[in-house]
Backbone bond lengths (Angstrom), bond angles and torsions (degrees), N, CA, C in turn:
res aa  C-N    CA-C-N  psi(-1)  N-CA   C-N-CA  omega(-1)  CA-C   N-CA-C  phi
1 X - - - 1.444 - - 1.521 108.45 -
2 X 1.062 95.55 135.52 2.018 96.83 -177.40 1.541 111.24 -125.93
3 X 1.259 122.27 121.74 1.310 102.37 -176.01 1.566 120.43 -126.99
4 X 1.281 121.13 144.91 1.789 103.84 -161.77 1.600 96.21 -110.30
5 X 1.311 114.75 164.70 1.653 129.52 -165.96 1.443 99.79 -169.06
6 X 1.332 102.05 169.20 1.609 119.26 -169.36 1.489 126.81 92.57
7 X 1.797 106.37 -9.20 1.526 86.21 -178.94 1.756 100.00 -99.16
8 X 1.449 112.07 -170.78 1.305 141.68 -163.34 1.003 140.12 177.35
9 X 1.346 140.01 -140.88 2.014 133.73 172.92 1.549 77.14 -114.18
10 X 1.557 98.32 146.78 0.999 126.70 -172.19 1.631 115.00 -147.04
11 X 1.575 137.80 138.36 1.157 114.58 -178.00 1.302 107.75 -97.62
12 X 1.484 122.48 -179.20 1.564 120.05 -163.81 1.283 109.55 -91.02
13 X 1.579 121.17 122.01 1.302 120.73 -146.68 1.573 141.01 113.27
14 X 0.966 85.89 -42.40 1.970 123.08 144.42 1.305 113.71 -21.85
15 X 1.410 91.92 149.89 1.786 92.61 159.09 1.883 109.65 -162.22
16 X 0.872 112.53 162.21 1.728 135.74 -173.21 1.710 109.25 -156.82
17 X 1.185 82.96 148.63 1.534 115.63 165.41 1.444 126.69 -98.25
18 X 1.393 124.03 106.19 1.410 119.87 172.58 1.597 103.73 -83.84
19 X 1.518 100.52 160.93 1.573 119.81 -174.95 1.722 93.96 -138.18
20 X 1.322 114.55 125.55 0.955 130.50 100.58 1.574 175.49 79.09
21 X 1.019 138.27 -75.14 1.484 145.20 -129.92 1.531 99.31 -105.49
22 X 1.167 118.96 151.35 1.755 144.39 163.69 1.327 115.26 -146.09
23 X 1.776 85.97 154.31 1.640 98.79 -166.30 1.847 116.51 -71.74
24 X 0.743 94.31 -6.73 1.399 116.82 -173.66 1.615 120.30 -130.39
25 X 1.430 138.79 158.62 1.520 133.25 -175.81 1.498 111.67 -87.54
26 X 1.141 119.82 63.24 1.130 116.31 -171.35 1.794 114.16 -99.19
27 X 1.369 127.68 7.01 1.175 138.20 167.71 1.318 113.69 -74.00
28 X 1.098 127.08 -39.74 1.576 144.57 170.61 1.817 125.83 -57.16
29 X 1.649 87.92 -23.75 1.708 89.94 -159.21 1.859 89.23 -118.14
30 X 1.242 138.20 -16.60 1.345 147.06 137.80 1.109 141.20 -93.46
31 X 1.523 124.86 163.84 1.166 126.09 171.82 1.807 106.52 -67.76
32 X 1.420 114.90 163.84 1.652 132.09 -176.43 1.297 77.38 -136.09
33 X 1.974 68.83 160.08 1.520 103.85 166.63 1.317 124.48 -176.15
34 X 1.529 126.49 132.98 1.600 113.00 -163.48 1.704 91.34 -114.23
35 X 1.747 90.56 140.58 1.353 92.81 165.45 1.620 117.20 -133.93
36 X 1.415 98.71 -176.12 2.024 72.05 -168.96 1.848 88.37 -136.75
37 X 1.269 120.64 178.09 1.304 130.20 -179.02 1.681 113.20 -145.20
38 X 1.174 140.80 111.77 0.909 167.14 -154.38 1.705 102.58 -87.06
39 X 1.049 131.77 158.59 1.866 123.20 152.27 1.201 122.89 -78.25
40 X 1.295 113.81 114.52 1.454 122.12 -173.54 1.272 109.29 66.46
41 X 1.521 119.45 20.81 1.582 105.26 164.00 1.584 119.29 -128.35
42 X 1.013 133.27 -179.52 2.009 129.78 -167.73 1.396 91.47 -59.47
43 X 1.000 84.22 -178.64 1.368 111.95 -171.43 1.974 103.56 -104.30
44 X 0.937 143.44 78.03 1.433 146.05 -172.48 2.055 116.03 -87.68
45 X 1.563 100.56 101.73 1.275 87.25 143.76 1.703 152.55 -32.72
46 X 1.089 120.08 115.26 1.986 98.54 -169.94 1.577 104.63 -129.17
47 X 1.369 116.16 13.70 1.544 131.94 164.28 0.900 113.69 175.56
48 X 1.542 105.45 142.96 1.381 125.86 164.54 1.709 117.50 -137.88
49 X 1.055 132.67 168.39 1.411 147.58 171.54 1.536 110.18 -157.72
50 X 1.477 101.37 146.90 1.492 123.05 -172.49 1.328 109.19 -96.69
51 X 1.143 114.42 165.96 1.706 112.20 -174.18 1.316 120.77 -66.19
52 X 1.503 122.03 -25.27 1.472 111.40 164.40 1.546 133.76 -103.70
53 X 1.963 93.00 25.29 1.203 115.05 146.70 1.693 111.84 109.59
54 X 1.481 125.46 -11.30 1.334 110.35 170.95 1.371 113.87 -71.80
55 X 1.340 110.66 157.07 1.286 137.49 -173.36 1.484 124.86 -90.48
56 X 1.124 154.66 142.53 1.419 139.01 121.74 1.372 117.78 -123.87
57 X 1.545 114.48 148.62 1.198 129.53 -151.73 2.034 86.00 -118.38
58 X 1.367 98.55 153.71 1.800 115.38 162.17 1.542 119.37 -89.01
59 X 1.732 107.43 112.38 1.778 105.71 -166.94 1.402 99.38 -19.87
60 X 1.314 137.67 -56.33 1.936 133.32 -151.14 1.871 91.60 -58.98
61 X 0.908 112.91 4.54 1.501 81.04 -164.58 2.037 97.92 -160.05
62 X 1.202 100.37 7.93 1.921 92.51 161.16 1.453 99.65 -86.02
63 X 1.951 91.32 153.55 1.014 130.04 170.88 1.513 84.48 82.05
64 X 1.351 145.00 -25.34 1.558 127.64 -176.82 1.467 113.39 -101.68
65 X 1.070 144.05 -28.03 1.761 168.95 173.34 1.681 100.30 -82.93
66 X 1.223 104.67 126.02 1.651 110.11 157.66 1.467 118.21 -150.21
67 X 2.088 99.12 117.08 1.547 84.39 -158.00 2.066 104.71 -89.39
68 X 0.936 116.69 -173.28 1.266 113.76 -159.13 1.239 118.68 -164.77
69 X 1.414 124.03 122.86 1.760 129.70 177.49 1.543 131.45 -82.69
70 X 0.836 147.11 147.60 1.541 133.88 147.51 1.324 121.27 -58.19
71 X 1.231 132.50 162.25 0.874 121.10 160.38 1.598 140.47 -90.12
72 X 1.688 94.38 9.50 1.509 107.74 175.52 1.343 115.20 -98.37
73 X 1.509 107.32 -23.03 1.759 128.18 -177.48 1.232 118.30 101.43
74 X 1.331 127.83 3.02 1.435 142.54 -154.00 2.131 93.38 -88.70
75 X 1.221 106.96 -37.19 1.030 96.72 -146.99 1.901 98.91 -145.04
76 X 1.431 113.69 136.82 1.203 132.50 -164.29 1.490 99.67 -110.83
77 X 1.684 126.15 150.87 1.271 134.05 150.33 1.312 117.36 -110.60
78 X 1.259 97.93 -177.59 1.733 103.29 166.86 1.688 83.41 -164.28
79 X 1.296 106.54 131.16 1.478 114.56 159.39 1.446 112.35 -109.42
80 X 1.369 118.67 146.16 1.423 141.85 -175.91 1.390 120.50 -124.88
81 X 1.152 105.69 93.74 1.801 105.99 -175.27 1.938 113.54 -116.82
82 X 1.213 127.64 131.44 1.144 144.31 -171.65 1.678 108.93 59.27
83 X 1.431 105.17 66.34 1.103 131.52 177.83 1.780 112.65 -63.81
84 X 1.566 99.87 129.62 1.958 104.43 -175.59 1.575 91.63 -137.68
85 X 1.536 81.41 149.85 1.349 110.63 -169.47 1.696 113.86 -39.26
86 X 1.283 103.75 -36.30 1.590 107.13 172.85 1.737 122.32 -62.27
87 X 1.469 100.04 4.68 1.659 96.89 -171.55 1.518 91.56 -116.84
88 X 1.033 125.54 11.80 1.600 109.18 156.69 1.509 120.98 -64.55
89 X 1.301 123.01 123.15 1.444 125.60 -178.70 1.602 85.42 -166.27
90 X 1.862 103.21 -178.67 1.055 124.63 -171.86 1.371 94.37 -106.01
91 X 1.281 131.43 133.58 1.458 125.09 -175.64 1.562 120.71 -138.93
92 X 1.142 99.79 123.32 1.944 130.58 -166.27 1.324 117.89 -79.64
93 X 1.331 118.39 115.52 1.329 114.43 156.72 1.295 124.71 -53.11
94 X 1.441 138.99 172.41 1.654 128.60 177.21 1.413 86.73 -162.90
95 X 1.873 105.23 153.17 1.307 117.86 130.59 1.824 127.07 -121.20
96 X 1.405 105.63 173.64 1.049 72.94 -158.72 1.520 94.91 -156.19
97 X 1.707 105.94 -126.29 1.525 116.44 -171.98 1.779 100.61 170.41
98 X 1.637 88.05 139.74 1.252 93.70 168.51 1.543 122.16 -94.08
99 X 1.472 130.44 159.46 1.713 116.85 171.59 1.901 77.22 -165.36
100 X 2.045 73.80 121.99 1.605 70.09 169.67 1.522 129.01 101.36
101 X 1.902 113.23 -22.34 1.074 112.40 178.82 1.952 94.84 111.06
102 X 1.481 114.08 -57.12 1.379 88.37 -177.96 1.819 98.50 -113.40
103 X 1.380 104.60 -169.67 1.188 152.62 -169.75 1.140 111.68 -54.23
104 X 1.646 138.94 143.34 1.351 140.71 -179.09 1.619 98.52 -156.60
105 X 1.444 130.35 130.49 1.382 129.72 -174.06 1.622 89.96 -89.58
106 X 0.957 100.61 127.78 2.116 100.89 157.14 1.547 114.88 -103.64
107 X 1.361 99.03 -44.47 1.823 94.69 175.69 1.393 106.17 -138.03
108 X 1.747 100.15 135.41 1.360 107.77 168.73 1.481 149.46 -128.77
109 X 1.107 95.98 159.45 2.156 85.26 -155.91 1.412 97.16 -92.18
110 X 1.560 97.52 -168.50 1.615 90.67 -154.93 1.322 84.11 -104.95
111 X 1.868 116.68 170.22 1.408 121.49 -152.30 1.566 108.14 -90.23
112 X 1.140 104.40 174.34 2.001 102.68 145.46 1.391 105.20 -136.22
113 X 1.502 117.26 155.43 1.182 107.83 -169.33 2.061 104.82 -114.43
114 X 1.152 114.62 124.41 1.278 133.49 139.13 1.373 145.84 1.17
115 X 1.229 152.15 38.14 1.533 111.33 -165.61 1.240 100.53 -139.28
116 X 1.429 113.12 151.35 1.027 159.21 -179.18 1.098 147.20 -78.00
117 X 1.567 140.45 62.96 1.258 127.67 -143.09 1.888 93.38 177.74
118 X 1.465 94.09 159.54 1.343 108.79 -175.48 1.670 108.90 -113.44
């Protein structure tokens, strides 16, 4: 079970930290990945990292998103800094696997939701 926390209303410009957490170390021994979902819009990955730790970020959100490990494996971040109204969504922890170069969710935790606005 994986469960994510930390988001909330936020003003534009803002920033928060999502968390995270599983019952078990399973961040350590797979690839992650957070994705977020919008209303009425796809469903978009906006980070991921591989198990020996590189990153890639989704254009909407480099240089502003930084995703992030523990060092026990228990527990995943995502930081969010100069937050805009377009990044409100509900946003998912994942594990996963790469094929191919990108990203594939296999299991997913439950969300927290985001928003954005003044």
């Amino acid at each position: 079970l994986m469960q994510a926390s930390g988001g909330g209303l936020v003003q534009p410009g803002g920033s928060l930290r999502l968390s995270c957490t599983a019952s078990r170390r399973v961040f350590s021994i797979n690839p992650i990945g957070w994705y977020r979902q919008a209303p009425g819009k796809e469903r978009e990955l906006v980070a991921s990292m591989s198990i020996g730790g590189t990153t890639n970020y989704a254009d909407s959100v480099k240089g502003r998103f930084t995703i992030s490990r523990d060092g026990v494996g228990n527990t995943v971040y995502l930081r969010l800094i100069s937050l805009k109204p377009a990044d409100t969504a509900d946003y998912y922890c994942t594990v996963g696997q790469f094929y191919n170069g990108r990203y594939y969710a296999s299991y997913w935790g439950q969300g927290t939701q985001v928003t954005v606005s003044s």
